[in-house]
NULUMMI-884334 format. One record per residue (C-alpha): y, z, x. Coordinates in steps of 0.1 Angstrom, whole numbers, padded with zeros to 4 digits, always signed. Layout:
YZX
...
END
This chain:
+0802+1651+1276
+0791+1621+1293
+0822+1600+1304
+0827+1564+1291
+0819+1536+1321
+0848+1521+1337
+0854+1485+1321
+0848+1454+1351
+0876+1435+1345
+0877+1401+1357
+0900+1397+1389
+0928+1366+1385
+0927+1347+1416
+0962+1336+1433
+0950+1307+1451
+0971+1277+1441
+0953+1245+1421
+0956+1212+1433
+0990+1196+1436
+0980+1172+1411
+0980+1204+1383
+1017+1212+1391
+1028+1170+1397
+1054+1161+1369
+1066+1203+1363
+1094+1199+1388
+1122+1214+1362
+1095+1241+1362
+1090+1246+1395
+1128+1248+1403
+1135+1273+1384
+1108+1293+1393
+1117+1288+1431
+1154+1304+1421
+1137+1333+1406
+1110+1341+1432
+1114+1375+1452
+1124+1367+1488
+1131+1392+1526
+1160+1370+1530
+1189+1395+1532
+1212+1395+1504
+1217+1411+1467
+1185+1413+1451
+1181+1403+1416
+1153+1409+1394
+1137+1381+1364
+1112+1379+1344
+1103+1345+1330
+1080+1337+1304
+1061+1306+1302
+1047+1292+1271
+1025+1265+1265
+0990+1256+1253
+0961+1254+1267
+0954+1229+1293
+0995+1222+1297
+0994+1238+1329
+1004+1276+1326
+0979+1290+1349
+0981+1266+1374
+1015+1267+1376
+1017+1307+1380
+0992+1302+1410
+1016+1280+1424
+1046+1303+1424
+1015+1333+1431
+1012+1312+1463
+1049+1304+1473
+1061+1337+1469
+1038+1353+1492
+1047+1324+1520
+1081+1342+1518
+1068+1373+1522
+1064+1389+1488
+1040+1415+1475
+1022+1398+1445
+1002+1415+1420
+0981+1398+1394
+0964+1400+1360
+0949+1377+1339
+0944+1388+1301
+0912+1380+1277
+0896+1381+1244
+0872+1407+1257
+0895+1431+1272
+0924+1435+1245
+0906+1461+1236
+0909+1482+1262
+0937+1503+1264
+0961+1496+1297
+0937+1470+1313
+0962+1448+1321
+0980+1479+1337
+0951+1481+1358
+0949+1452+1367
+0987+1454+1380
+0978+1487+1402
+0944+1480+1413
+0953+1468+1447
+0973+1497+1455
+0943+1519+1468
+0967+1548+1468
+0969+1549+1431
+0930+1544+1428
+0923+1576+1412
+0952+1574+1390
+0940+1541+1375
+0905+1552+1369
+0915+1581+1352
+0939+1564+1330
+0906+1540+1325
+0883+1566+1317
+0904+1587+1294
+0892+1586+1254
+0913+1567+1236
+0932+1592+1216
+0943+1610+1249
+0980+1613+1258
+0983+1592+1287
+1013+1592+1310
+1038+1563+1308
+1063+1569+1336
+1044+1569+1369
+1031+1533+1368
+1066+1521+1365
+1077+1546+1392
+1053+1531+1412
+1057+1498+1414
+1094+1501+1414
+1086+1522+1448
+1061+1496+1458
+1091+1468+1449
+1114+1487+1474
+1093+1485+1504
+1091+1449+1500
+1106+1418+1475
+1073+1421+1446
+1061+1391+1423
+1040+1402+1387
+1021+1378+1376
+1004+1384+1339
+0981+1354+1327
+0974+1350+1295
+0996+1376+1280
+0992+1369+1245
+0954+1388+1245
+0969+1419+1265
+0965+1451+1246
+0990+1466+1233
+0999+1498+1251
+0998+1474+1286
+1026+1454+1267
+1044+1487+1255
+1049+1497+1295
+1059+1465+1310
+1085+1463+1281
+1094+1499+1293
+1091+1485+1335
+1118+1456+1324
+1136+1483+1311
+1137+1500+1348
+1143+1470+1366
+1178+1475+1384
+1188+1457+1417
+1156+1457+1430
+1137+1424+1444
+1111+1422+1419
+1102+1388+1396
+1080+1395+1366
+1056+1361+1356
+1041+1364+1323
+1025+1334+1304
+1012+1331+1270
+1007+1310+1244
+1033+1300+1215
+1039+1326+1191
+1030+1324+1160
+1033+1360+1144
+1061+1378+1128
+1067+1391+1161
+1069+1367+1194
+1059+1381+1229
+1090+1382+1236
+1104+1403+1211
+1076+1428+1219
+1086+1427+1254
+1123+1432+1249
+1130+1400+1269
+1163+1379+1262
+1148+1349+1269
+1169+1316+1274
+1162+1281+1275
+1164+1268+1314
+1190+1240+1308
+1216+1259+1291
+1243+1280+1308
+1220+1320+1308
+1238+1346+1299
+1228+1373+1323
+1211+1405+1314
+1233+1440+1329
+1202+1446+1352
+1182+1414+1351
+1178+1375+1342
+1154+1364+1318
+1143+1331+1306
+1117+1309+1288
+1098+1278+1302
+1080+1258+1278
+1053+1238+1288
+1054+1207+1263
+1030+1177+1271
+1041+1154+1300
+1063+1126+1298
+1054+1090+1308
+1072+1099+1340
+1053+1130+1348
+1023+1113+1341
+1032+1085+1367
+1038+1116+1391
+1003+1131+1388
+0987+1095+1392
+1008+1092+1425
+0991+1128+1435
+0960+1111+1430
+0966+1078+1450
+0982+1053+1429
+1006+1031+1447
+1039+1043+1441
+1059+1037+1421
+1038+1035+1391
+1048+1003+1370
+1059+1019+1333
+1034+1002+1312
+1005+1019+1325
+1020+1051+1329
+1030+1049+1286
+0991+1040+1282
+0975+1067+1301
+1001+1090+1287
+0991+1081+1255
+0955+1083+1257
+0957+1115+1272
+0986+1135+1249
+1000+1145+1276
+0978+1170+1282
+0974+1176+1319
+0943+1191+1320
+0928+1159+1304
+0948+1138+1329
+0930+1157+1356
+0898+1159+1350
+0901+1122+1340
+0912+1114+1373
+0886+1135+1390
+0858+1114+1372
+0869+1083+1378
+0865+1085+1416
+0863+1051+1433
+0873+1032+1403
+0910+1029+1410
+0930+0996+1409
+0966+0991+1403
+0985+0982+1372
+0976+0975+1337
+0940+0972+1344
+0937+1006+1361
+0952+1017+1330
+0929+0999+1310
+0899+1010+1329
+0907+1048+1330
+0906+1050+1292
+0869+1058+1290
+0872+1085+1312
+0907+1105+1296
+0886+1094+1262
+0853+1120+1276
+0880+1140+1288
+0900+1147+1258
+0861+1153+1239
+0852+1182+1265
+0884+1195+1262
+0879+1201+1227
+0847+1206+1232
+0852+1234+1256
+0879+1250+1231
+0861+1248+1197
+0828+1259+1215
+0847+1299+1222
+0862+1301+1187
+0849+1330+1167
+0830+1320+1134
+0865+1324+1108
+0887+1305+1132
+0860+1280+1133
+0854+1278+1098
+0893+1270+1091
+0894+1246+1119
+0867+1226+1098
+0883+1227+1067
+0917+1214+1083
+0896+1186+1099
+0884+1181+1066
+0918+1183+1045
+0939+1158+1073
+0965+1176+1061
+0966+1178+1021
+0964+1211+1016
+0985+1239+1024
+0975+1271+1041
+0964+1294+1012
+0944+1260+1000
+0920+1261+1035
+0919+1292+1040
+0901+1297+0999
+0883+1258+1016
+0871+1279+1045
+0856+1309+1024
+0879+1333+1039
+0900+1362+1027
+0941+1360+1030
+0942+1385+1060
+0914+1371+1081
+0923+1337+1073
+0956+1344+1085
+0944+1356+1117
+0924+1329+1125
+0954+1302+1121
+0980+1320+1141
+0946+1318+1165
+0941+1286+1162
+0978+1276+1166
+0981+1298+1194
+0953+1279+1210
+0969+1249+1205
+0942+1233+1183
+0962+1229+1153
+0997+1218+1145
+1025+1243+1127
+1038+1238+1098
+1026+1242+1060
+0998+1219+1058
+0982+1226+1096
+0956+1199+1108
+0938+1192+1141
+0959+1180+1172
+0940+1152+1173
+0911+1134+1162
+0885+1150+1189
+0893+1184+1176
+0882+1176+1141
+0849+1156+1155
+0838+1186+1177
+0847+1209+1145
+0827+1189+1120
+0798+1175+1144
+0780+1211+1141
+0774+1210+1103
+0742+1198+1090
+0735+1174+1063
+0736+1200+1042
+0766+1218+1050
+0788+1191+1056
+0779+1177+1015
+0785+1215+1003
+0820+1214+1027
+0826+1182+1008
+0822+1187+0975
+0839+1222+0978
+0870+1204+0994
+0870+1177+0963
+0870+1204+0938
+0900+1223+0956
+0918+1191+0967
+0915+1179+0928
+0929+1212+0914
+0958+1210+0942
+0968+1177+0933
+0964+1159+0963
+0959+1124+0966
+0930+1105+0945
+0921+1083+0976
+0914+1113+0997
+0897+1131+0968
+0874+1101+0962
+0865+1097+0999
+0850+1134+0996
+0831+1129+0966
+0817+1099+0987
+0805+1117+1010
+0794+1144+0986
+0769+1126+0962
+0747+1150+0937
+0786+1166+0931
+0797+1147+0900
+0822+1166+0881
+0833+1153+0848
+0870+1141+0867
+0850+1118+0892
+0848+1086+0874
+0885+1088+0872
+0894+1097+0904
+0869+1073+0922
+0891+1044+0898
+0928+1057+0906
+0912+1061+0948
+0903+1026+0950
+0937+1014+0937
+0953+1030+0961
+0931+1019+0988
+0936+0982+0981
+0966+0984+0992
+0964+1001+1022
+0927+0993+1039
+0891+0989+1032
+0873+1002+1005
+0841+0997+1012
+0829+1030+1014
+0849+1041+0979
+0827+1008+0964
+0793+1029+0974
+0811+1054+0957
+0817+1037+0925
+0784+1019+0921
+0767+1058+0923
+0791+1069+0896
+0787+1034+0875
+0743+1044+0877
+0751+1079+0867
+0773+1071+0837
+0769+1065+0802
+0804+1063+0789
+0816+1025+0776
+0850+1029+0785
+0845+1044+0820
+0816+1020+0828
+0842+0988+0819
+0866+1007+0841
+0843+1007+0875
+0832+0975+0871
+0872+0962+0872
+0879+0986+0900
+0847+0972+0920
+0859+0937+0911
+0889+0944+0926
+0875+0960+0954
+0854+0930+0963
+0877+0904+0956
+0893+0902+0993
+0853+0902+1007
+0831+0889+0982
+0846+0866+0954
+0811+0861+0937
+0801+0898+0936
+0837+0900+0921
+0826+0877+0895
+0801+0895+0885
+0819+0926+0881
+0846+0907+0859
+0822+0893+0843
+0806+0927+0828
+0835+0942+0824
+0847+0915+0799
+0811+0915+0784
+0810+0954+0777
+0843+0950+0762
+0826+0926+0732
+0853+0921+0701
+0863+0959+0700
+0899+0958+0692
+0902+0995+0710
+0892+0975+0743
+0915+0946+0740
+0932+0953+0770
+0905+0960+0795
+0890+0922+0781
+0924+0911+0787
+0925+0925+0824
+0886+0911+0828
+0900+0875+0820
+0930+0874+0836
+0910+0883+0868
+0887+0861+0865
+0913+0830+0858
+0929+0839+0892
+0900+0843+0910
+0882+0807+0898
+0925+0790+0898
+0930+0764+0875
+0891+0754+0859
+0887+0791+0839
+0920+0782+0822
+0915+0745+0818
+0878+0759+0805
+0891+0777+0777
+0918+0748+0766
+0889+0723+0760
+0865+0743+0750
+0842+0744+0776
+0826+0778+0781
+0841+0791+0813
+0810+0794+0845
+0825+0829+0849
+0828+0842+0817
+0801+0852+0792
+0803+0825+0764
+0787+0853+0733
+0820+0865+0726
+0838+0831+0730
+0868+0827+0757
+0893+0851+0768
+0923+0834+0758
+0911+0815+0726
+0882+0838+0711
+0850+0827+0693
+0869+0798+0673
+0879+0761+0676
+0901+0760+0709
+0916+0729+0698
+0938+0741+0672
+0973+0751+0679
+0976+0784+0666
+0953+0812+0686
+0924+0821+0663
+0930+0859+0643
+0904+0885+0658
+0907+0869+0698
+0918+0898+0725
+0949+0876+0726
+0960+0896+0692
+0971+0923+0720
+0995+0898+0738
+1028+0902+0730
+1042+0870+0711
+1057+0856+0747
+1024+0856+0756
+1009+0840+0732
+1035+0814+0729
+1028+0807+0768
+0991+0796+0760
+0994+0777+0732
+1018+0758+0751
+0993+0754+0780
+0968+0740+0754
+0995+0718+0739
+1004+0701+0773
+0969+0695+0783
+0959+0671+0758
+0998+0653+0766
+1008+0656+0728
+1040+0678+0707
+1064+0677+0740
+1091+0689+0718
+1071+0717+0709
+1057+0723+0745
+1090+0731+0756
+1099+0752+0732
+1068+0776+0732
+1068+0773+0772
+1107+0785+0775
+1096+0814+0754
+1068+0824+0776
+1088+0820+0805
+1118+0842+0791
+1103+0874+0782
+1078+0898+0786
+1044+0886+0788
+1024+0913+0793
+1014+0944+0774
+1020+0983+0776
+1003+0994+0804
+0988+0963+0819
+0999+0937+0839
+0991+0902+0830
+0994+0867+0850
+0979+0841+0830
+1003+0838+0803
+1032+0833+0829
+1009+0806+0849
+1005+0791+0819
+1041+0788+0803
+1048+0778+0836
+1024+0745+0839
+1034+0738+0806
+1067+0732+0817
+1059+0715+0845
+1039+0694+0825
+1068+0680+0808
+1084+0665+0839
+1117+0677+0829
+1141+0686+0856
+1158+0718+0836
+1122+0735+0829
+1114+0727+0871
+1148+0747+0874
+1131+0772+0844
+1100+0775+0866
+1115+0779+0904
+1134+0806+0891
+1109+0825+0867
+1078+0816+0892
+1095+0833+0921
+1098+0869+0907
+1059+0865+0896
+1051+0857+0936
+1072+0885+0946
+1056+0910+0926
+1024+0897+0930
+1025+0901+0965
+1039+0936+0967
+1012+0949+0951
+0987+0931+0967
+0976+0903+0942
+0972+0871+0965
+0955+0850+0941
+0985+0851+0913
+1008+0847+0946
+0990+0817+0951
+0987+0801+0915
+1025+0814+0915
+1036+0793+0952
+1015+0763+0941
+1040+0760+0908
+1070+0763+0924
+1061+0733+0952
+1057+0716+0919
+1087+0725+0905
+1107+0719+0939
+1094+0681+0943
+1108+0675+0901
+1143+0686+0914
+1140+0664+0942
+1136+0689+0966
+1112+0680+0999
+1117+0709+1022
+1116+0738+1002
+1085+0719+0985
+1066+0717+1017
+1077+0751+1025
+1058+0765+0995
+1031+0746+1002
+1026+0757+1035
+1027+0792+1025
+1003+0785+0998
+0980+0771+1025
+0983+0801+1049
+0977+0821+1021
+0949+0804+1008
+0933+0807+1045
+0935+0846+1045
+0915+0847+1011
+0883+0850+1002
+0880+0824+0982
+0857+0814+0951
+0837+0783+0952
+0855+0771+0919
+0889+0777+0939
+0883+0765+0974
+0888+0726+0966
+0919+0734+0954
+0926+0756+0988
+0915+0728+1006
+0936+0700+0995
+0966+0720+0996
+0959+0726+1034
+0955+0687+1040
+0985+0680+1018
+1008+0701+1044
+0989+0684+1076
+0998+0649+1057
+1029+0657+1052
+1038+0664+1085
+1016+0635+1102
+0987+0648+1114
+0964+0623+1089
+0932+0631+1116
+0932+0673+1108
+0943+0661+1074
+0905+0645+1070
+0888+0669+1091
+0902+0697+1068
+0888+0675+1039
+0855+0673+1052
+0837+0697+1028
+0814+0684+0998
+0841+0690+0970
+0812+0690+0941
+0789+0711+0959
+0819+0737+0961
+0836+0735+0934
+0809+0725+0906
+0832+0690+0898
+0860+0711+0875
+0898+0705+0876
+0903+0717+0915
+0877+0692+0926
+0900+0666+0909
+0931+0682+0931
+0906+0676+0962
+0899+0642+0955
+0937+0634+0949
+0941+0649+0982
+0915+0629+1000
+0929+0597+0981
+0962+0603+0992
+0950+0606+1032
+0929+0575+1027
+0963+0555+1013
+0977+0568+1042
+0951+0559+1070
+0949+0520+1059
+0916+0525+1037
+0929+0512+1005
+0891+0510+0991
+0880+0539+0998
+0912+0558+0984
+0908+0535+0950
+0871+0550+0946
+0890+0587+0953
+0916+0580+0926
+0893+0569+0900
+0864+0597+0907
+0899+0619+0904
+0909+0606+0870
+0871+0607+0855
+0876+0642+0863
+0904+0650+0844
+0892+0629+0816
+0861+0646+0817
+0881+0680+0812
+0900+0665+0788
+0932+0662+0806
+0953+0630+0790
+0989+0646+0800
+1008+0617+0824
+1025+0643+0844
+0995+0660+0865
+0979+0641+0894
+0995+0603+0882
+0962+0592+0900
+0961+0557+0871
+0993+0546+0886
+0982+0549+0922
+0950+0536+0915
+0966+0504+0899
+0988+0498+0930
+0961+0499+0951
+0938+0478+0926
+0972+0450+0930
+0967+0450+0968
+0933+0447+0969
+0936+0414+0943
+0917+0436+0911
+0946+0430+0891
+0927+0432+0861
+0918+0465+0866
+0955+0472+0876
+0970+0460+0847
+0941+0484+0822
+0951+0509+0844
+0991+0504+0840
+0987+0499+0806
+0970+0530+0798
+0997+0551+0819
+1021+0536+0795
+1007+0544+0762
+0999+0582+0775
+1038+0584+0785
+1048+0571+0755
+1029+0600+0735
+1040+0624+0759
+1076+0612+0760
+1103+0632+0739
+1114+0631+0706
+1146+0613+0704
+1156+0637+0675
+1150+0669+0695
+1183+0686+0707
+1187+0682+0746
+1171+0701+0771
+1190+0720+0789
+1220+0727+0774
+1230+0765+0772
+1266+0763+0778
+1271+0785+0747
+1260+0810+0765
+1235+0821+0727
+1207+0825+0746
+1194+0861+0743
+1184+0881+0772
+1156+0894+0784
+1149+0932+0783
+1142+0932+0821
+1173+0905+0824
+1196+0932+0801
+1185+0963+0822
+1196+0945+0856
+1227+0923+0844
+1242+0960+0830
+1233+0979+0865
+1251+0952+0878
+1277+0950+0858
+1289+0981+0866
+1290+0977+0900
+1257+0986+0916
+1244+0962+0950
+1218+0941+0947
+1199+0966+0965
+1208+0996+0947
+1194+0983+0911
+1162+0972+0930
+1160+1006+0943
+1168+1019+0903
+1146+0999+0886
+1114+1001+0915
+1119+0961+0918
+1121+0941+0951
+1160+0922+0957
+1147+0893+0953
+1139+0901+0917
+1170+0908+0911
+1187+0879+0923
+1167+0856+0901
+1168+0881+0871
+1209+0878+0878
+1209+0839+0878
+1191+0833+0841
+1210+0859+0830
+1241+0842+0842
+1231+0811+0827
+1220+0825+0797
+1260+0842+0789
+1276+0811+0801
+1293+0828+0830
+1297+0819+0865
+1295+0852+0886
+1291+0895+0888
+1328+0898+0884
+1323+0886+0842
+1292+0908+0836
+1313+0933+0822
+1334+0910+0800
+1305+0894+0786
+1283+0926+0779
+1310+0946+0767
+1310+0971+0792
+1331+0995+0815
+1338+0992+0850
+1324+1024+0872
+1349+1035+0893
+1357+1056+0925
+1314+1037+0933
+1322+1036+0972
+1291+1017+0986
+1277+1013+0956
+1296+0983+0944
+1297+0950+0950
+1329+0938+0975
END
């Protein structure tokens, strides 16, 4: 019988690393000091200490170094180093262990040699290193422990069992555990935490060192070891420390490269980052590279999932069965590649890069599209979903359209969405379905709304096209115009109120807001998309229409209050026109009590709007309530909006029909505060070239006008004023109340000795107030003392959670609204019962007081 070959194990050397390695372990290093055997006379004490940590944290290097200083004090120290390859082999690390005692060479190699089913003695290698330990103090040292085989591990546990009052320390590192059993369960340890007070063993001490990353102040420690100045200032040791993760070996081998490059300070910090960067990849690099194929299957399909799915999710991603799968996380946890926990992902982003750079084309679309299908079934997030389908084109299963449209809402409002728009324009050339093609083109609207507002345009502009007069897509022609009046401000409306086909919107199927009949009439025509708006709505447009052409004040306000009092948009779609337009309306009167209306109705709009990420309705919204400010007489918070408006404005992209308007906003706030040079220069584009001469070109040349006035060039602001007010003519705006350009113009006609022109002008301001002025028969404005008013829905649901005692805060947390919200939801509704505070909510609704509330009530 031939016998089997002897195994060459590899030899662990016990030559310390460079200090640098072991620079910032000095907790570490004491303890293993206290621990190490020693000749100096005195009661010996045996300890085994086990050292966790992953790789590159150190554990080796640190082993070497207490290899090194327990042999300067005049230990024995054996060494072994464990493997992948040589877990296999029965009592390697044993061998290992004994190999340097020639005596016992025999022994070893026939304990080597022996077939594996053999009984093989178990007490004479612990007899002989305890004889070996009492000749002189002796230091194990087992590397790597977690890959030792397991009757090596079965004999040390029975050695530790032995060890009485004899000098000998016992080193073992390994990696966290993972499995149901830990190392040091299987070794019998009682490990402690160094730190806490130890509880000593009857015969020995054990206890547990875990090697976590370094701290900013370890880090500064290894850059001292490698020449910085010391001390290191704490910025740049926070930097490198971050760039590296803490990770020692990183930090190292950064360092190393580097070379002549050193500096002090921030800078050094700054220019050391390219190196831990190609660090950190080979690091990775060199770890993924030894992974078997399973473990490096599920280490791509947890790069891929970012952590969405849970573990029985990638291991079914990864093609793997339950048992190998398991296996190859508790190896890729163990080898500190992936985090613990139920939804493991890559450490950091290197990992995933070296994990997914190997895949062909191919393979990384058939990863892709097998990832969307099993992230899809597990209900993860539509964003994520949608960016694999991206980057998995022929997969197109009948859930895609869908997902791709729910993804890119969520992505507005949380980063770019470029890549889900490539996305979306495959799936809108590979479908055929009405609805779903209606529904891309407002989601790639949307999308290209903050970059592009003309292909936006063009997306709205389908989209309300494909809808036609189907009653069945009412809503999504709704949504289409409603878009499309933010994104072109003020002309799309003022468009539809005269009867002008609006540039953005296909004139076949008439306008959004008035449909294919007269717009002059007061009552919406039967058959328009508006037949969907609820009757709030509907009452805010016509009064929009009614205050344009400055006739039926009465009835303005009356429609307008409506629209500004309850709900204005649909089920299941959220509408800002109608609330703009109620809102003008009122403004439109002049009247201080609807100003009051607006501030406080506008304001929840703006809130809202920006929450969600709708900056042009924020806008249109901020814009009002300036407007409504200056009527109460109210400069400061006036310019306040309109400053905010104009730093708004500057962060959009914004349409040419809308960028006049932008414009003279931005020169209005440098007037106002008396810089008339960047109020010009800010005015300097061509107002018809950009905004085709509609309604905010007339807002540009006002603007212009008013920083001519201003500058002492009364000509030159007359000619401003008049192009202004053949403008609004033009569009058909006779109210009094917008832009009083004819009484401007005529006081600057009277300085400039055209009193003719001045008195036509006067006199035509007067007859227009006169028809705009109200009816002397109308009941007042205003007065709600009665307290008859009903309430809103929104107004009832908050004026009841209040009532009953709940913060401001808490009923914005119940109803999923911001505080501010709230507030003004609170104020009409106190108005509205004729009360003055919270403490008569529940007197006026009828309702109980919640007691024993704690912080939920109000003090």
């Amino acid at each position: 019988m031939t016998e089997p070959p002897v195994p060459v194990l590899p030899r662990w050397r016990g030559k310390a690393g460079p200090l640098s390695l072991v620079a910032g372990r000095g907790r570490e290093k004491q303890l293993l000091e206290d621990v190490l055997p020693t000749r100096h006379p005195g009661v010996p004490s045996p300890a085994v200490v086990l050292v966790e940590g992953f790789a590159g944290f150190g554990r080796t290097t640190l082993l070497r170094w207490a290899a090194a200083a327990a042999e300067e004090r005049g230990a024995r120290v054996l060494t072994a180093r464990c493997s992948t390859t040589e877990s296999g082999f029965p009592y390697g690390v044993v061998a290992q262990l004994l190999a340097p005692l020639t005596r016992l060479a025999p022994e070893v190699t026939t304990l080597l040699r022996s077939p594996a089913d053999a009984p093989r003695p178990m007490n004479w290698p612990c007899r002989e290193l305890l004889v070996e330990a009492a000749r002189h103090p002796l230091l194990l040292v087992v590397d790597d422990a977690q890959w030792a085989d397991d009757p090596s591990l079965t004999l040390l546990a029975r050695l530790f069992r032995q060890l009485r009052d004899v000098p000998v320390t016992v080193l073992v590192s390994a990696t966290p555990s993972v499995g149901p059993r830990s190392l040091s369960q299987r070794l019998g340890l009682d490990v402690v935490h160094r730190g806490r007070d130890s509880a000593d063993h009857p015969s020995r001490t054990d206890h547990l060192l875990r090697l976590g990353p370094l701290s900013s102040e370890a880090v500064a420690e290894v850059l001292v070891a490698h020449g910085w100045p010391a001390p290191v200032d704490p910025a740049p040791a926070a930097e490198v420390t971050r760039r590296c993760r803490g990770n020692p070996a990183v930090l190292v081998a950064a360092l190393a490269s580097w070379g002549e490059e050193a500096s002090e300070g921030v800078g050094a910090a700054t220019a050391l980052g390219p190196h831990l960067a190609a660090a950190l990849t080979r690091w990775a690099a060199r770890m993924v590279e030894g992974l078997p194929d399973e473990a490096r299957a599920l280490l791509r399909s947890c790069a891929l999932a970012a952590g969405e799915l849970d573990t029985r999710q990638l291991i079914r991603l990864a093609g793997l069965g339950v048992p190998v799968g398991t296996r190859a996380l508790a190896l890729l946890t163990g080898m500190g590649l992936v985090g613990t926990g139920d939804r493991p992902s890559p450490v950091c982003p290197e990992v995933a890069g070296q994990a997914l750079g190997e895949l062909t084309a191919t393979e990384r679309e058939e990863l892709h599209a097998r990832a969307a299908d099993i992230c899809y079934q597990g209900g993860v997030r539509d964003s994520l979903v949608a960016e694999m389908l991206l980057a998995a084109p022929s997969f197109r299963p009948p859930w895609a359209v869908e997902v791709l449209r729910t993804g890119a809402t969520e992505r507005r409002l949380t980063g770019p969405t470029r890549s889900l728009m490539r996305s979306m324009e495959n799936a809108l050339a590979r479908t055929a379905d009405l609805e779903e093609r209606i529904g891309l083109h407002i989601e790639l609207g949307l999308a290209a709304r903050s970059t592009d507002p003309v292909v936006c345009q063009r997306h709205f502009d389908m989209a309300y096209e494909l809808c036609g007069t189907d009653p069945a897509l009412a809503l999504c022609r709704l949504r289409a115009a409603d878009q499309l009046t933010l994104l072109q401000g003020p002309d799309a409306l003022s468009d539809a109120v005269v009867g002008h086909p609006s540039r953005g919107v296909p004139p076949r199927h008439g306008h959004p807001w008035c449909g294919p009949s007269d717009p002059g009439t007061d009552g919406l025509p039967p058959g328009a998309a508006v037949d969907a708006l609820p009757d709030a709505a509907r009452a805010g447009l016509r009064a929009w229409r009614l205050a344009v052409s400055g006739a039926e004040r009465d009835r303005v306000v009356e429609l307008a209050r409506h629209g500004l009092r309850d709900t204005t948009s649909p089920a299941g779609v959220t509408l800002y026109t109608p609330t703009l337009a109620a809102a003008s309306a009122l403004l439109l009167t002049g009247d201080e009590h609807g100003a009051r209306d607006v501030v406080l109705g506008v304001g929840a709009l703006i809130d809202e709007s920006l929450y969600v990420g709708e900056s042009a309705a924020a806008l249109h919204g901020l814009l009002l309530r300036a407007w409504g400010y200056h009527l109460l007489g109210l400069p400061e918070q006036t310019v306040t909006d309109l400053r905010a408006a104009a730093e708004l404005g500057s962060t959009m992209a914004c349409h040419p029909r809308l960028m006049p308007l932008v414009v003279a906003v931005r020169s209005t706030v440098l007037r106002l505060d008396g810089l008339l040079p960047a109020a010009e220069q800010a005015l300097s584009v061509d107002p018809v070239g950009a905004g085709e001469g509609g309604l905010s070109t007339s807002f540009f040349l006002y603007a212009r006008a008013e920083v001519r006035a201003a500058d002492g060039r009364p000509r030159e602001a007359l000619a401003d004023f008049v192009r202004c007010g053949q403008g609004l003519t033009g569009h058909g705006w006779n109210n009094p109340v917008l832009l009083p350009w004819r009484a401007r113009a005529a006081a600057l006609a009277g300085t400039l000795n055209d009193h003719a022109f001045a008195v036509a002008l006067s006199s035509e301001t007067h007859r227009l107030e006169l028809l705009w002025a109200p009816s002397t028969a109308s009941a007042p404005y205003g007065d709600r003392s009665s307290g008859t008013v009903p309430l809103t829905p929104a107004e009832t649901r908050v004026a009841t959670l209040a009532g009953e005692g709940l913060s401001n805060r808490l009923v914005a947390e119940r109803l999923s609204i911001s505080p501010r919200t709230v507030e003004l939801h609170l104020t009409r509704a106190y108005r509205k019962l004729g009360i003055s505070g919270r403490a008569e909510l529940p007197v006026a609704l009828a309702l109980p007081r919640r007691e024993n509330e704690g912080d939920d009530r109000v003090a």
